[in-house]
C-alpha positions as CSV (number, residue, x, y, z in Angstrom):
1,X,45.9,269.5,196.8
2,X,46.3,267.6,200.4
3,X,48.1,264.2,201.7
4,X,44.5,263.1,201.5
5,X,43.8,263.9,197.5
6,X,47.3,263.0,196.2
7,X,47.0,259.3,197.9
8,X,43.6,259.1,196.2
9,X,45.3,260.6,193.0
10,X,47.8,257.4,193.2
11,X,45.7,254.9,193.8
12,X,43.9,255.9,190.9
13,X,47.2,256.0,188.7
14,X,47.8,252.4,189.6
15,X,44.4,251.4,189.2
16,X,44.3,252.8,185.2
17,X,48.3,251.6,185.2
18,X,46.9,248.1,185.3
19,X,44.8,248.4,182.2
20,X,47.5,249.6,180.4
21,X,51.1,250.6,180.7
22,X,52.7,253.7,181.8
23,X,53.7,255.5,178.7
24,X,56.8,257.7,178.6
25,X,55.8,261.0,179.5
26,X,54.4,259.5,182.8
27,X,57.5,258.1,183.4
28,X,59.3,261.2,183.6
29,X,56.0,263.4,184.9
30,X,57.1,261.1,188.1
31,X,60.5,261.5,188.1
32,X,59.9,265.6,187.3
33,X,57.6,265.5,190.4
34,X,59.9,264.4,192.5
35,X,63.0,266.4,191.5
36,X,64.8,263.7,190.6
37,X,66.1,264.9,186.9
38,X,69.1,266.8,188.0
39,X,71.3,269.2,185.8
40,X,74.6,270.3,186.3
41,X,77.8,268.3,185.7
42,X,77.9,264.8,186.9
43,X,80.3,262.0,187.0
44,X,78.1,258.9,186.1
45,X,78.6,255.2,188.0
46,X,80.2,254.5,184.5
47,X,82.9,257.5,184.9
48,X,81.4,259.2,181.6
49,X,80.2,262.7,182.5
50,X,76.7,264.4,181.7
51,X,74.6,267.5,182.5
52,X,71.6,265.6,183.0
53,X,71.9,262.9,185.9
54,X,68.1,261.2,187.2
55,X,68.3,260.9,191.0
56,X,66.0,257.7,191.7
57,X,66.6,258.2,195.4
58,X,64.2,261.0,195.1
59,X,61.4,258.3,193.5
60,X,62.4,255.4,195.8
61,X,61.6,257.5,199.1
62,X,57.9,258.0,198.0
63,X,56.9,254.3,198.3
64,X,53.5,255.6,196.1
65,X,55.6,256.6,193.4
66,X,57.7,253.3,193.4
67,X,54.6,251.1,193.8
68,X,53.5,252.9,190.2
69,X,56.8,252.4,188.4
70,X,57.6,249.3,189.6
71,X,54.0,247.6,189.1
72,X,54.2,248.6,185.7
73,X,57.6,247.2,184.6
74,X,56.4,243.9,186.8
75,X,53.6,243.9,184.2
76,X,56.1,244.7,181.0
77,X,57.9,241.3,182.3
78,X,55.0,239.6,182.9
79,X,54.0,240.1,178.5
80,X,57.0,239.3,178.2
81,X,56.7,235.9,177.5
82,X,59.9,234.4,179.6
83,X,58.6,231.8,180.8
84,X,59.5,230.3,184.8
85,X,61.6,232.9,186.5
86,X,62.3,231.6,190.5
87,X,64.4,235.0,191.5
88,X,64.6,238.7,190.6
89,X,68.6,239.7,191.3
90,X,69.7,243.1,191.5
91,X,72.6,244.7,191.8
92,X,73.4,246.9,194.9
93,X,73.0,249.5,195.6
94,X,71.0,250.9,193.3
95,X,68.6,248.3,192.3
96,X,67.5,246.5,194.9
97,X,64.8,249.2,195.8
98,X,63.2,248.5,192.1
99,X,64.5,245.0,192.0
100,X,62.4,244.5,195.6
101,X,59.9,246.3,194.6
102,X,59.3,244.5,191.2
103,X,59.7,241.5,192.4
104,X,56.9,242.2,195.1
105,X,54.4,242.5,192.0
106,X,55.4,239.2,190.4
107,X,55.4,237.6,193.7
108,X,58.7,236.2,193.3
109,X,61.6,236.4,195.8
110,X,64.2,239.2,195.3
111,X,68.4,238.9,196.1
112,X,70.8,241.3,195.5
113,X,74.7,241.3,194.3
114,X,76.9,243.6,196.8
115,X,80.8,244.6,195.6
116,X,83.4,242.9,197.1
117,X,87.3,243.4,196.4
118,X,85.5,245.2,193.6
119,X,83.8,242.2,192.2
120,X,79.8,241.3,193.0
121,X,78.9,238.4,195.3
122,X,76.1,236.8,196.5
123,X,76.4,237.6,200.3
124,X,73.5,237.3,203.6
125,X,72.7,234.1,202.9
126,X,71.6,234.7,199.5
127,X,71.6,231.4,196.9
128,X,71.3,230.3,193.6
129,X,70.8,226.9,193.0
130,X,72.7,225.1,189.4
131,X,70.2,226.2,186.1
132,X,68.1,228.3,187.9
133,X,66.5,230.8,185.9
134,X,66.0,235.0,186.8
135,X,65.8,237.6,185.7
136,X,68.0,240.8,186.8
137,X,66.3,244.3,187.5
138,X,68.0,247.4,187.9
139,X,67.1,251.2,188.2
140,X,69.0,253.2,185.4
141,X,71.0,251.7,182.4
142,X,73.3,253.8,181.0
143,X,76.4,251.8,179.5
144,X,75.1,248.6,181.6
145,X,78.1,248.1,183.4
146,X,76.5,247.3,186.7
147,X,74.1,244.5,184.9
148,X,76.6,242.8,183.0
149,X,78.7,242.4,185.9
150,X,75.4,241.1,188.0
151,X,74.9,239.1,185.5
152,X,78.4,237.4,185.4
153,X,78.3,236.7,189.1
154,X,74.6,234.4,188.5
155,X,76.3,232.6,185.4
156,X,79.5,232.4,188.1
157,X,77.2,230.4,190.5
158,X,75.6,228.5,187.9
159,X,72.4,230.5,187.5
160,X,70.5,231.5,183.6
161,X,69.6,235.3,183.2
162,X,67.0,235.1,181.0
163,X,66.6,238.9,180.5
164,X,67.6,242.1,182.7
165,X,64.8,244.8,183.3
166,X,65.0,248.6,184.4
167,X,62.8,251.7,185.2
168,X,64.6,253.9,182.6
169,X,67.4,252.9,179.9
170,X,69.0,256.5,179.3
171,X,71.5,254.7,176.6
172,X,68.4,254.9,173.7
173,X,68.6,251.2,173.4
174,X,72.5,251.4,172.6
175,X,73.7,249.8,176.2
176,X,74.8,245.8,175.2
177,X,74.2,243.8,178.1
178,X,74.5,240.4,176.8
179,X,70.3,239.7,177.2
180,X,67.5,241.4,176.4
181,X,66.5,244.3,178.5
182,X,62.9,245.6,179.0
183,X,62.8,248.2,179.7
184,X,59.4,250.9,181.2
185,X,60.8,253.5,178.8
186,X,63.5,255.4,177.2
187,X,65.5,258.6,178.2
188,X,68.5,259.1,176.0
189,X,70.9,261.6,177.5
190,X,74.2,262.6,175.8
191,X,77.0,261.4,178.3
192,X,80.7,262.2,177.3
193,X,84.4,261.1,178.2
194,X,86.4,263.3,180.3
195,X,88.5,264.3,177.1
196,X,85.9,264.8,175.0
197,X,83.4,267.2,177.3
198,X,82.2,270.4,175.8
199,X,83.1,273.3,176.8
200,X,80.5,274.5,178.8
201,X,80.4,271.6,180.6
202,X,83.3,271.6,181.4
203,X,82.8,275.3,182.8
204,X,80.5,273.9,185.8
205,X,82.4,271.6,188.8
206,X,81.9,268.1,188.4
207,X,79.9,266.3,191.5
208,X,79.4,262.4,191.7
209,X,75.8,261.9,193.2
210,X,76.0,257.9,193.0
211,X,77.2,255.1,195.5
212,X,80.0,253.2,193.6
213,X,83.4,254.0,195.0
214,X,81.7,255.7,198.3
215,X,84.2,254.3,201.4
């Protein structure tokens, strides 16, 4: 197949996306297209460990590919019946591709949270206004640490999360976040503590393939 017939194949994936929504196994078809499920031993953002770790950098690069997925959970939070939303909010790094993205397809603007001294901010001139109401997108949930912590820095300034959003929620459902998450499907993967790895995990090195903690 050329350039020419897998554009043509996309476009066409959108088109049928629109009529309905991507169901799980085209979820991961994308992800397994792009090599992004990884296996090994992996140190997730979290610090829990796993032999499964999904690499959405791999998605994000083909803008095709993020067009599909993010389209597609823009029209999950569109049913979802949330009422006014003024902002999508992301935290960085990892969603503000999907959190852009997404927010491109509700035609709303998007910000994103940034780490500093450890804690997220609002920086570049990003605002939100007293009782303002968004929603929060992100790529992967696993325990929802990064959401939660978005989410505290809107209430911080004032704002009302009035649900979080993301491209795959590898927790099953279990991740609490505070609001309700919507999510474009499942992916439960076991993750473990550093105590309590199995042993052939723990036979293979451990590598940490996310951002947080990067200097």
């Amino acid at each position: 197949m050329n350039e020419t017939q897998v554009n043509e194949t996309q476009v066409n994936e959108v088109q049928e996306m629109q009529e309905s929504p991507l169901s799980r196994v085209q979820v991961l078809e994308i992800f397994a297209s792009c090599g992004a499920i990884l296996h090994g031993h992996f140190i997730l953002t979290s610090g829990l460990r796993s032999a499964t770790y999904l690499q959405k950098a791999l998605v994000f690069r083909d803008p095709q590919k993020a067009r599909i997925l993010c389209s597609a959970l823009a029209q999950k939070i569109s049913q979802a019946g949330l009422g006014e939303i003024s902002q999508v909010v992301s935290p960085a790094m990892g969603g503000v591709i999907p959190g852009y993205e997404t927010a491109r397809h509700l035609g709303l603007p998007a910000i994103f949270t940034e780490r500093v001294d450890g804690k997220f901010q609002l920086r570049r001139g990003f605002s939100i206004s007293p009782g303002e109401r968004l929603i929060v997108v992100d790529d992967i949930v696993s325990t929802g640490i990064s959401i939660r912590e978005c989410i505290a820095c809107v209430r911080d300034l004032g704002g009302d999360v009035v649900a979080a959003a993301c491209l795959i929620d590898r927790s099953g459902g279990e991740a609490d976040i505070g609001v309700d998450l919507i999510r474009l499907t499942d992916y439960k993967v076991n993750a473990y503590r550093e105590d309590e790895l199995p042993a052939d995990l723990a036979a293979i090195p451990a590598v940490k393939p996310g951002s947080r903690g990067l200097g």
